[in-house]
C-alpha positions in Angstrom: -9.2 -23.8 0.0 -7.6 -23.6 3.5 -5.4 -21.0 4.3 -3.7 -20.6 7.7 -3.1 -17.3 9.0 0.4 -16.8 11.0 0.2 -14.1 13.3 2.4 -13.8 16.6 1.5 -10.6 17.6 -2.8 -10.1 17.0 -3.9 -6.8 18.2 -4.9 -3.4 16.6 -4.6 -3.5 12.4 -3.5 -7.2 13.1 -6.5 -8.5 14.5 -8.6 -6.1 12.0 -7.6 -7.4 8.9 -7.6 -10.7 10.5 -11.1 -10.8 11.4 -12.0 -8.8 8.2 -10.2 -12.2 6.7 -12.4 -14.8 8.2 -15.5 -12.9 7.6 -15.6 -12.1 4.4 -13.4 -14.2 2.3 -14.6 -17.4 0.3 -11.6 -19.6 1.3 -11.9 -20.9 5.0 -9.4 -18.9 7.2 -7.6 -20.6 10.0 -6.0 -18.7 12.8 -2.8 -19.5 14.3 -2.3 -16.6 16.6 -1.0 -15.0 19.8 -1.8 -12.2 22.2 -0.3 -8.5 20.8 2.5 -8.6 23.7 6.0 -8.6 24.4 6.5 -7.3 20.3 10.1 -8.2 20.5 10.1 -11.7 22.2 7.0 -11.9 19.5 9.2 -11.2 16.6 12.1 -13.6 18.0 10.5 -16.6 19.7 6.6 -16.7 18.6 7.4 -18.7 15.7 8.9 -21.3 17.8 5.1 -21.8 20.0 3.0 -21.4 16.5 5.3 -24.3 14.9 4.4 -26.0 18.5 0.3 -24.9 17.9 0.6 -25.8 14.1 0.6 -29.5 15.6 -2.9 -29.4 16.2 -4.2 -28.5 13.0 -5.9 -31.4 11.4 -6.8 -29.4 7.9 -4.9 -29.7 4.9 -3.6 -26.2 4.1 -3.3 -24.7 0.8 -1.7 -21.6 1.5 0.1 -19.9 4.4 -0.9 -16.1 5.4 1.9 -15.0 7.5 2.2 -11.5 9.0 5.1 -9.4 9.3 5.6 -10.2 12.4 6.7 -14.0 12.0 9.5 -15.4 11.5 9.1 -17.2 8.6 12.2 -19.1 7.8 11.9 -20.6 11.6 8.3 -21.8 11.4 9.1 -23.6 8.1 12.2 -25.3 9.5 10.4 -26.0 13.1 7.6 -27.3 11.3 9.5 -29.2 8.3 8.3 -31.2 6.4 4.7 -30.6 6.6 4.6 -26.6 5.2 7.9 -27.1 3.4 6.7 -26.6 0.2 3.2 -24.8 1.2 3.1 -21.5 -0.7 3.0 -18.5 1.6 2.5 -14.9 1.5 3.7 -12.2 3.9 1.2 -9.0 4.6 3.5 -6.3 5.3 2.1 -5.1 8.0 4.5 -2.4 9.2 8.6 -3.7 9.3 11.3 -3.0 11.7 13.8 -1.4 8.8 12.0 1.9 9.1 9.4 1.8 11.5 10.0 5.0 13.9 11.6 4.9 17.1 11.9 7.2 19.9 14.4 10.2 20.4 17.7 8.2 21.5 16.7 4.6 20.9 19.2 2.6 18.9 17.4 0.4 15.9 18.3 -3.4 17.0 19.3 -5.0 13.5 18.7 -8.3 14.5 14.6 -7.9 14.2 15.5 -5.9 10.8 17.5 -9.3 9.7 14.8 -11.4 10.5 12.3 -9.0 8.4 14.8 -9.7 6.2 15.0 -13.4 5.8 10.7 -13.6 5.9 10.1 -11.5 3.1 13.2 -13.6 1.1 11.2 -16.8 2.0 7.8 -16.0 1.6 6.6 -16.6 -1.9 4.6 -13.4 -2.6 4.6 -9.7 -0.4 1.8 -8.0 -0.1 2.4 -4.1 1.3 -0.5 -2.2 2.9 0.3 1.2 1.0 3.0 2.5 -1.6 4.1 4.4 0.7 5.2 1.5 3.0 6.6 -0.1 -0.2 8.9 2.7 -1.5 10.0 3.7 2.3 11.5 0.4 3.1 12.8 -0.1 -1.0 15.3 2.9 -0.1 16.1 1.5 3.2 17.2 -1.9 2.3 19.6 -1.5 0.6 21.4 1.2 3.0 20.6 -2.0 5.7 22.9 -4.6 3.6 25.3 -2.1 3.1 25.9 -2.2 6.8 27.6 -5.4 6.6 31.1 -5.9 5.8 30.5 -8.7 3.2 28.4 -10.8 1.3 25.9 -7.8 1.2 23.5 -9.9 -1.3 22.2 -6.4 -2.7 20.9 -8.0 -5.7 18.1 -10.1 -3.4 16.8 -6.4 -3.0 15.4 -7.3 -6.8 13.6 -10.7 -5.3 12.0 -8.9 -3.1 10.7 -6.1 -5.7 10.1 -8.5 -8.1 7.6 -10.8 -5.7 5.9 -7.3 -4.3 2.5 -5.8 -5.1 0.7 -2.7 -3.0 -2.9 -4.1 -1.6 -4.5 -1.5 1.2 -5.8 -3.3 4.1 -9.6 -4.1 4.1 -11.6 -1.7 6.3 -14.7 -2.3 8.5 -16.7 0.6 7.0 -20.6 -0.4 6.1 -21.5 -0.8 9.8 -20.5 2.7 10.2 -23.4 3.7 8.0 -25.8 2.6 10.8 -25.2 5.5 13.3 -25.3 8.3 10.6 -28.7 9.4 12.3 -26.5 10.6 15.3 -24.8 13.2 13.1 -26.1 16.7 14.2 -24.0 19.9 13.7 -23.4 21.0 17.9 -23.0 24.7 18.9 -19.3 24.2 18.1 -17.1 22.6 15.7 -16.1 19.0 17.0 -12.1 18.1 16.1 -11.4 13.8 16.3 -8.5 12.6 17.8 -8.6 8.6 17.3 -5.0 7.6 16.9 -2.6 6.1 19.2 -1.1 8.6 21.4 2.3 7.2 20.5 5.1 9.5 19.2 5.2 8.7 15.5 1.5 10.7 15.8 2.9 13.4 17.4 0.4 14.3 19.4 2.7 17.1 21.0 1.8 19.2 17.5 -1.4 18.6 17.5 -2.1 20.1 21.4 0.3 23.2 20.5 -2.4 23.6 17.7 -5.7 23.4 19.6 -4.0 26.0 21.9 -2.8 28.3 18.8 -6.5 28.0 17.7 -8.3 29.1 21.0 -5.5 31.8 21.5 -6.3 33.3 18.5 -10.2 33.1 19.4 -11.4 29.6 17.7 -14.4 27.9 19.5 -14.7 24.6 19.5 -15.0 20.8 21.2 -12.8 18.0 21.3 -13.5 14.3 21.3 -10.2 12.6 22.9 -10.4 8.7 21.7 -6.9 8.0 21.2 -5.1 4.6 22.9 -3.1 4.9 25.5 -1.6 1.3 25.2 1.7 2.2 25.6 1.9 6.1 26.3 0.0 8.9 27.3 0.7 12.7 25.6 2.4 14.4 28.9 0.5 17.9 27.6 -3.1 15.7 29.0 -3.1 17.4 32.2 -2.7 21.1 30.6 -5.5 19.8 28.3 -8.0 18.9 31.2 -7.2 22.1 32.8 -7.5 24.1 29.9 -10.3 22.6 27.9 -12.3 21.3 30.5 -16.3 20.3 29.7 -15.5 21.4 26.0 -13.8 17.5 26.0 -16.8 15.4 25.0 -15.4 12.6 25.1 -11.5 11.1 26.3 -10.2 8.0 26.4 -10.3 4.6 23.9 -13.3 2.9 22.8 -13.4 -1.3 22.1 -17.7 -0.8 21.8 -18.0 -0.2 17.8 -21.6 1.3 18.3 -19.9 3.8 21.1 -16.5 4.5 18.8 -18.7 5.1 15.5 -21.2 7.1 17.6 -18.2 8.9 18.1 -16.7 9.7 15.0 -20.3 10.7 13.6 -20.5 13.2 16.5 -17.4 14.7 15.4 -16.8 17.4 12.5 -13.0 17.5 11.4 -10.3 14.8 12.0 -6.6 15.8 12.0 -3.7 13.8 11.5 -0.2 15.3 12.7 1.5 11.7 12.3 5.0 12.0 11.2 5.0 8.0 9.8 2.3 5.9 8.8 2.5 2.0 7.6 -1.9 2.9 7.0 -3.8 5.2 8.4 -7.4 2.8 9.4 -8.4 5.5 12.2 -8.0 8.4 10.3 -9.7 6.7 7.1 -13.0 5.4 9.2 -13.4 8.8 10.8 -13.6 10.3 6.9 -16.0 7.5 6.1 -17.9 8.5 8.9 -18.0 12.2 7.9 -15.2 14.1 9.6 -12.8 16.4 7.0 -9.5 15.5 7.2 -6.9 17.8 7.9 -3.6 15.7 6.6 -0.1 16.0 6.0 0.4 16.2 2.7 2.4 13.1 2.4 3.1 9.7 3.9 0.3 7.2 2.5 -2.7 10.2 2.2 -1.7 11.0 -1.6 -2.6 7.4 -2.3 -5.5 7.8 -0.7 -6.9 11.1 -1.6 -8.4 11.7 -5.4 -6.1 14.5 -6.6 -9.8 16.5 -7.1 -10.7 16.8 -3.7 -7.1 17.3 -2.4 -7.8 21.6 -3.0 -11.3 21.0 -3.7 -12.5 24.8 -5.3 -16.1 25.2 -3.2 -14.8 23.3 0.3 -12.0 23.4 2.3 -8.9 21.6 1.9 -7.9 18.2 2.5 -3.5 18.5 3.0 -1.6 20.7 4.7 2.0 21.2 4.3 3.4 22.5 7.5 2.1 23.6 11.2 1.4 27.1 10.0 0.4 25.5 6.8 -2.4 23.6 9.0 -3.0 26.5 11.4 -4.4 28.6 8.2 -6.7 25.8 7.2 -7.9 24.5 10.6 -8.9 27.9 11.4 -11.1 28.9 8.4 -12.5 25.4 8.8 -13.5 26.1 12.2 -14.7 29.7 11.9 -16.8 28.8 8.8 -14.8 30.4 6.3 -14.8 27.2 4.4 -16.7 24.4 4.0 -16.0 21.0 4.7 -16.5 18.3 1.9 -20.1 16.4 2.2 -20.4 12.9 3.2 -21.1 11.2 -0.1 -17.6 12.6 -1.4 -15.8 11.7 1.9 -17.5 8.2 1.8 -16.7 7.7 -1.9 -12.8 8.2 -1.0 -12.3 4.8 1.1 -15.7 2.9 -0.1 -13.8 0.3 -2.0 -11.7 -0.5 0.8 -14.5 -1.8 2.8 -14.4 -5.7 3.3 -17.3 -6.6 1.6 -15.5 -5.4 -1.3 -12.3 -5.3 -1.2 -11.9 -9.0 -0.2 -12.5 -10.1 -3.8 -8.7 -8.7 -5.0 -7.5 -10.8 -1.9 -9.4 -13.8 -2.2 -8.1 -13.8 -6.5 -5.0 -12.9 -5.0 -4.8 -16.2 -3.1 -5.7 -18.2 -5.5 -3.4 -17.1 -8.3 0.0 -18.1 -5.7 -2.1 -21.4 -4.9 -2.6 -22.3 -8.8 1.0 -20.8 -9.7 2.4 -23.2 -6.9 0.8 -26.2 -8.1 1.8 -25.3 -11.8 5.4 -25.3 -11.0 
């Protein structure tokens, strides 16, 4: 079947999932995209040029794969008649309800109102963790209670009812080609590969690398986070600091360079304070790093609760900076182990595309047949 894929803003998870889409799954996947820019005007006016591109698609479409990004009830009335009556499903992404914002910046409700209207519209939602799920659940209906009338709390049930939980697919065999170039170095190597953006609070994880060498700690640091939008203001202290022990800084696009990378590295810590998903911290565990994680957001999901305070290797969740101190430091030092590669692998194998795409490819078919059956 032919299933066109809505995105206004493709870049980062986007375009991952995207491309792990057209790859791997059995249906024919047609893009209808734009460039990963300008997120607000994206979120307001990009349906307006895809309903504008749609014109130039020739295929007959089965099925409409919209991100959370579109604006949903716009497309279909820019674009009416022709996907009026397409069924359609909404990848949730990330939303604007409860996605973080910087200290003093006001949440505009009209992109949380047009989140809003997509999901009411689309036919089926598809979250990318629980976590995601339950977070906006107890948001949305503080949201609507902003309003003073005509709330329509009981559409909060629509939304639940038409909701399932699928991770995102993750580009994880190809990893498995550059596990030669693991090789324990003189020191311990600790990952950053996240944005540098504040919702990963990178400011915690630099006051930790400086708690850990004050208190005698030896070890490298590979740097790889992307500074699309911001750059940690503690980087020049770092340089200054750390010096050659910094294998490696800045972002990597190369996938041999980037998985060279993470396989060079020995421990990857998350200090994120939100997640939607967590891709870079999950392909550094695939690629052998132990995680250090907050012991909440979407990692409990994620996790097996058996290796979560494994008994013979160190542990996996942390519950405060001290918490994370303790641990990091007996990593480090060698007082305990970190968890082998086959039982870090065998925590995200299923996600990888090759896999995974089977629960999205039945998925599609089941709104297609229930569509037609109507």
């Amino acid at each position: 079947m032919n299933i066109l894929a809505l995105d206004p803003f493709l870049g980062g998870s986007h375009k991952s999932f995207l491309d792990g889409m057209q790859r791997y799954s059995s249906h024919k996947i047609i893009p209808l995209t734009m460039s990963d820019k300008f997120m607000r005007w994206r979120l307001h006016g990009g349906a307006v040029t895809l309903a504008e591109r749609s014109q130039g698609i020739t295929d007959d479409i089965d099925l409409l794969l919209v991100s959370s990004m579109t604006n949903l009830p716009a497309f279909i009335a820019l674009t009416n008649p022709r996907f009026a009556h397409i069924p359609s499903v909404m990848y949730m992404h990330e939303n604007q309800l409860t996605i973080p914002l910087p200290d003093g910046e006001a949440r505009d409700t009209t992109f949380c109102y047009i989140n809003y209207l997509s999901m009411l519209a689309a036919d089926k939602l598809v979250f990318s963790s629980q976590f995601h799920y339950d977070s906006l659940m107890v948001e949305l209906p503080r949201f609507l209670r902003t309003f003073p009338d005509h709330q329509n709390l009981p559409s909060i049930d629509r939304i639940a009812a038409k909701s399932i939980v699928l991770h995102p697919g993750l580009h994880l065999h190809a990893h498995k080609a550059y596990d030669t170039v693991r090789k324990r170095l003189d020191r311990p190597v600790v990952l950053w590969n996240q944005r540098w953006e504040y919702d990963r609070n990178p400011a915690m994880f630099f006051r930790m690398m400086n708690r850990l060498d004050d208190s005698g700690c030896e070890f490298d640091l590979i740097l790889a986070g992307d500074p699309t939008n911001e750059q940690p203001k503690e980087l020049d202290k770092i340089w200054k600091r750390y010096g050659d022990r910094i294998l490696h800084y800045g972002y990597v696009e190369n996938f041999e360079r980037y998985s060279t990378l993470l396989h060079q590295s020995d421990i990857v810590v998350s200090t994120s304070t939100h997640e939607f998903f967590c891709s870079a911290i999950m392909e550094a565990v695939y690629c052998g790093c132990h995680p250090l994680l907050p012991n909440g957001l979407t990692y409990p999901e994620l996790v097996p609760e058996a290796l979560r305070e494994p008994l013979l290797h160190a542990a996996v969740f942390y519950n405060d900076e001290d918490d994370l101190f303790k641990k990091l430091r007996k990593l480090i030092n060698g007082n305990t182990r970190p968890l082998p590669l086959a039982s870090l692998r065998n925590i995200i194998a299923h996600l990888d595309w090759s896999r995974h795409i089977v629960e999205y490819d039945e998925l599609f078919e089941q709104i297609v047949n229930s569509a037609s059956n109507k």
